[in-house]
C-alpha positions in Angstrom: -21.5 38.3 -9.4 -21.6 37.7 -13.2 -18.1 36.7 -14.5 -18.4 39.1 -16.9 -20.1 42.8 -16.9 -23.3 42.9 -18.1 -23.3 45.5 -21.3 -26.5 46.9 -20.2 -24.8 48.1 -17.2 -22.9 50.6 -19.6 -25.7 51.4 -21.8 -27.6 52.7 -18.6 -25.3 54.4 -16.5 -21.8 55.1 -18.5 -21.5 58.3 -20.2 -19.1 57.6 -22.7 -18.9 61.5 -23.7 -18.4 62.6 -20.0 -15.7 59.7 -19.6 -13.5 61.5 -22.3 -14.6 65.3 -21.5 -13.4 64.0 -17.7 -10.0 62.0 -18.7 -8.8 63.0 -21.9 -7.9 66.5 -22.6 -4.6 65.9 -21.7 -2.8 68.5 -19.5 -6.1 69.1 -17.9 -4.6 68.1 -14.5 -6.5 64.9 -14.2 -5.0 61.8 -13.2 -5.2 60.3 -17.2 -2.6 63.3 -17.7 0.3 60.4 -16.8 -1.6 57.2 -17.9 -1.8 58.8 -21.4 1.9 60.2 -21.5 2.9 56.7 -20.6 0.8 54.6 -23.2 1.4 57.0 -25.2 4.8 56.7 -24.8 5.3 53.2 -25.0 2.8 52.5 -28.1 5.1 55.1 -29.4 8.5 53.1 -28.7 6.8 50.1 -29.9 5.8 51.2 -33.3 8.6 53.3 -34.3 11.1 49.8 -33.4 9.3 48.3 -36.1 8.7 45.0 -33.6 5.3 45.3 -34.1 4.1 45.9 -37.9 2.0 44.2 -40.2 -1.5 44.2 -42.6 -4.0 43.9 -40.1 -4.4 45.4 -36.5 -7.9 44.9 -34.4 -8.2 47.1 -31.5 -10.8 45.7 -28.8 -13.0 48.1 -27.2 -12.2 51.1 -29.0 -15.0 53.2 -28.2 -15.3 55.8 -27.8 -11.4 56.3 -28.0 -8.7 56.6 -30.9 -5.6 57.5 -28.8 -4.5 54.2 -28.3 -4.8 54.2 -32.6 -2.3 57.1 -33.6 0.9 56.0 -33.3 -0.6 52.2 -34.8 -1.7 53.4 -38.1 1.4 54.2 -39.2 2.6 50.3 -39.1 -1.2 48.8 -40.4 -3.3 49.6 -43.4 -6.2 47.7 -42.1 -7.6 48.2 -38.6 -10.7 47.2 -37.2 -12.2 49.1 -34.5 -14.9 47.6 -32.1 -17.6 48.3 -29.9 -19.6 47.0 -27.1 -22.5 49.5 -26.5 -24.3 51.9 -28.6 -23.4 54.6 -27.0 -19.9 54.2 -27.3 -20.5 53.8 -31.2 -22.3 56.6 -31.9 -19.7 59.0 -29.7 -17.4 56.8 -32.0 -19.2 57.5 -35.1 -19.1 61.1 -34.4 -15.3 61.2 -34.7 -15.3 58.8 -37.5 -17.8 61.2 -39.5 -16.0 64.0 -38.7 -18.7 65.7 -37.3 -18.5 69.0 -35.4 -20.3 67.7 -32.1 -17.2 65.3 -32.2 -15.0 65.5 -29.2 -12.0 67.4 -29.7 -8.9 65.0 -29.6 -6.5 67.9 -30.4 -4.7 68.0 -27.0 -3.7 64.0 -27.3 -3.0 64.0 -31.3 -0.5 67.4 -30.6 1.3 65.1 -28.4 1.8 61.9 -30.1 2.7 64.2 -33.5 5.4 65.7 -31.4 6.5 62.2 -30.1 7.2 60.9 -34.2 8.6 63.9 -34.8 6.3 66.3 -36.0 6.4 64.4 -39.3 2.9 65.6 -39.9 -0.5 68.0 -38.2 -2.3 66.4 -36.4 -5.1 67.1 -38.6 -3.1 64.8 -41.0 -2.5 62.6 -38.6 -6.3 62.1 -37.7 -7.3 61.5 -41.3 -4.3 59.2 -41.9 -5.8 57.3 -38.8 -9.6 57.6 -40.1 -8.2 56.1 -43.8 -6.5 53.3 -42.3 -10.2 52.2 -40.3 -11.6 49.9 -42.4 -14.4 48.4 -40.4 -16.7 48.9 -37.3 -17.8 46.0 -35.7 -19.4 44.4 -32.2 -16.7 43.0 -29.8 -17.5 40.6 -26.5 -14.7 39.1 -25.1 -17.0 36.5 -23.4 -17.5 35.1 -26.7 -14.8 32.2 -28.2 -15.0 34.7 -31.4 -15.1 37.9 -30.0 -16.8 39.5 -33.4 -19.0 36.8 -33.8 -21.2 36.8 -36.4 -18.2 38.2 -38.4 -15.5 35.7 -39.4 -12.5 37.4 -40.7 -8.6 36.8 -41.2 -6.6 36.2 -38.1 -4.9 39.4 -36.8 -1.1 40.7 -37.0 -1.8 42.4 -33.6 -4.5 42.9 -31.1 -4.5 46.0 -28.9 -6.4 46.4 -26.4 -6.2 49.4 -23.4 -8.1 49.9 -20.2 -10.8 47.5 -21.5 -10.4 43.6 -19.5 -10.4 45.0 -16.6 -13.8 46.7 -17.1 -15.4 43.7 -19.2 -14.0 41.3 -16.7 -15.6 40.1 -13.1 -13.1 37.6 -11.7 -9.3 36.8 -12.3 -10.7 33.2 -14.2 -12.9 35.4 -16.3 -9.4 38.1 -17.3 -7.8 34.5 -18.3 -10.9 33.3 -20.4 -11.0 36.3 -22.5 -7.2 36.6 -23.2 -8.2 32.7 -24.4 -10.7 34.1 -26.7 -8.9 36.9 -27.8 -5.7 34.9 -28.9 -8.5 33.2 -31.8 -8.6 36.8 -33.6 -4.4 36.8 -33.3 -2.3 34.7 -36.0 0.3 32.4 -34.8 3.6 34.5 -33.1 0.6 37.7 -34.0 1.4 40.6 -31.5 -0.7 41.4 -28.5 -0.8 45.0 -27.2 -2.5 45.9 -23.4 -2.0 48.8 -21.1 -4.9 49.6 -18.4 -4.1 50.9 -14.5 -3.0 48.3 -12.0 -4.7 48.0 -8.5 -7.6 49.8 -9.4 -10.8 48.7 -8.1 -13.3 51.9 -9.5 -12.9 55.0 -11.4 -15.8 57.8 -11.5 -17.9 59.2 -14.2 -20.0 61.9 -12.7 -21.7 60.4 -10.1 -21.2 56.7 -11.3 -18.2 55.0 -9.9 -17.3 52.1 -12.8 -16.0 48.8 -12.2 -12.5 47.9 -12.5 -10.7 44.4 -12.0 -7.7 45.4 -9.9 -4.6 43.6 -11.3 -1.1 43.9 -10.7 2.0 43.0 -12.1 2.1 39.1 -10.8 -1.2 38.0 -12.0 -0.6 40.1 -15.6 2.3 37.9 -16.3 0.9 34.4 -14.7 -2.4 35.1 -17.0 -0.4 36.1 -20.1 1.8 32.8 -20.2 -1.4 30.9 -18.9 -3.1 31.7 -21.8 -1.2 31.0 -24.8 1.3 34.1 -25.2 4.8 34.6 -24.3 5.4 37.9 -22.7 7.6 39.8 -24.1 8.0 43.1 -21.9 5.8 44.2 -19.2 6.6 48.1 -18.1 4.8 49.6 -15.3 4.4 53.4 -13.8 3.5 53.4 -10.0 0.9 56.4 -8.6 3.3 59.4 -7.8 3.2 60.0 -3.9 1.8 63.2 -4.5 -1.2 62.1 -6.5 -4.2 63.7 -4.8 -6.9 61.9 -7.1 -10.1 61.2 -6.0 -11.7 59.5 -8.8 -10.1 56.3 -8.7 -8.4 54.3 -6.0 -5.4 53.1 -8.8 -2.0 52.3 -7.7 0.3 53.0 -11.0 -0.5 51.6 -14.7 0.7 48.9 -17.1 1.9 47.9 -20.7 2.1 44.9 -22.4 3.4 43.5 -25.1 3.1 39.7 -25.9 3.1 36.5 -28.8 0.8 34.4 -29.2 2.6 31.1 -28.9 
């Protein structure tokens, strides 16, 4: 098995519009309905403590989402979003456009404008977020620079949600790209990561996609093993009523960490 996943595996059998029409319209009753209140949450508590703020914010494997995004712009004028596949980009690009084919994020931008405070729509609050992007580039974590070709100034924060454990194919692999990730991050630069713990596969109609299951242990022996200091580490186990089929997950994570 490759140590990482091979991006043509995406390009062929991930549906990156069916992954969001399936997980994120939230209050739908799927199982992303509590792994979005609680990143959402949490990204929220983290921004508004003013802990993590700065110029420059890179967010690695953005596409095809923005939630992880809307509570960030409001601490960084400059983010950089990534992609891996073109697929992903151009579902991306859609949203980025504005375009009317774009998928409707109005369920999950209600939620985090409540959250702050109702300090703006969420129409505002999607063009404040689509203002503060300011470019669009490749990302692969197997790479020492992940944006390779580009070369670009060191990061205030890296954020990063439900995307290692897909990219990844072994636990040596997960360490090797936090490695590589912590060259886009400035010294004591913030690192951002929430994903689902114990999760093995989650499906996208018919496809079942690969996930690296990690738990709570190995998150904070990889983190200090690969130049960060972890700072907090918060975790929401699977209710015992949870009757989902479309992933075999046990709870989720979030993480925030330094780069030493």
């Amino acid at each position: 098995m490759a140590d990482f996943t091979d991006p043509r595996e995406y390009e062929e059998k991930f549906d990156p519009r069916l992954y969001l029409e399936t997980y994120f319209h939230l209050g739908s009753g799927s199982l992303a309905d509590d792994f979005l209140r609680f990143v959402l949450e949490n990204f929220n508590k983290t921004f508004k403590s003013g802990a993590v703020k700065g110029c420059t914010l890179i967010d690695v494997g953005t596409a095809p989402s923005i939630y992880q995004l809307l509570s960030a712009c409001e601490n960084f004028d400059d983010i950089t979003v990534t992609w891996h596949t073109k697929r992903e980009l151009q579902e991306l690009q859609k949203w980025l456009n504005g375009e009317p084919d774009a998928f409707d994020w109005s369920s999950i931008v209600k939620h985090v404008c409540e959250l702050e405070g109702n300090r703006m729509s969420p129409k505002e609050k999607e063009e404040k977020l689509r203002g503060k992007i300011k470019q669009v580039l490749m990302c692969d974590v197997s790479k020492t620079n992940p944006l390779a070709p580009h070369e670009g100034p060191n990061a205030d924060c890296l954020l990063t949600t439900v995307c290692l454990e897909a990219a990844c194919r072994s636990y040596e692999s997960y360490g090797t790209a936090l490695k590589n990730l912590s060259n886009l991050l400035k010294p004591k630069g913030h690192l951002l990561m929430a994903g689902d713990l114990g999760a093995n596969y989650y499906e996208v109609g018919p496809n079942k996609v690969f996930s690296l299951p990690v738990n709570e242990k190995f998150l904070k022996e990889v983190i200090s093993g690969s130049g960060y200091e972890l700072v907090q580490l918060v975790s929401f186990g699977k209710p015992e009523d949870a009757d989902f089929g479309s992933s075999d997950y046990e709870g989720f994570y979030f993480v925030h960490a330094q780069k030493i």
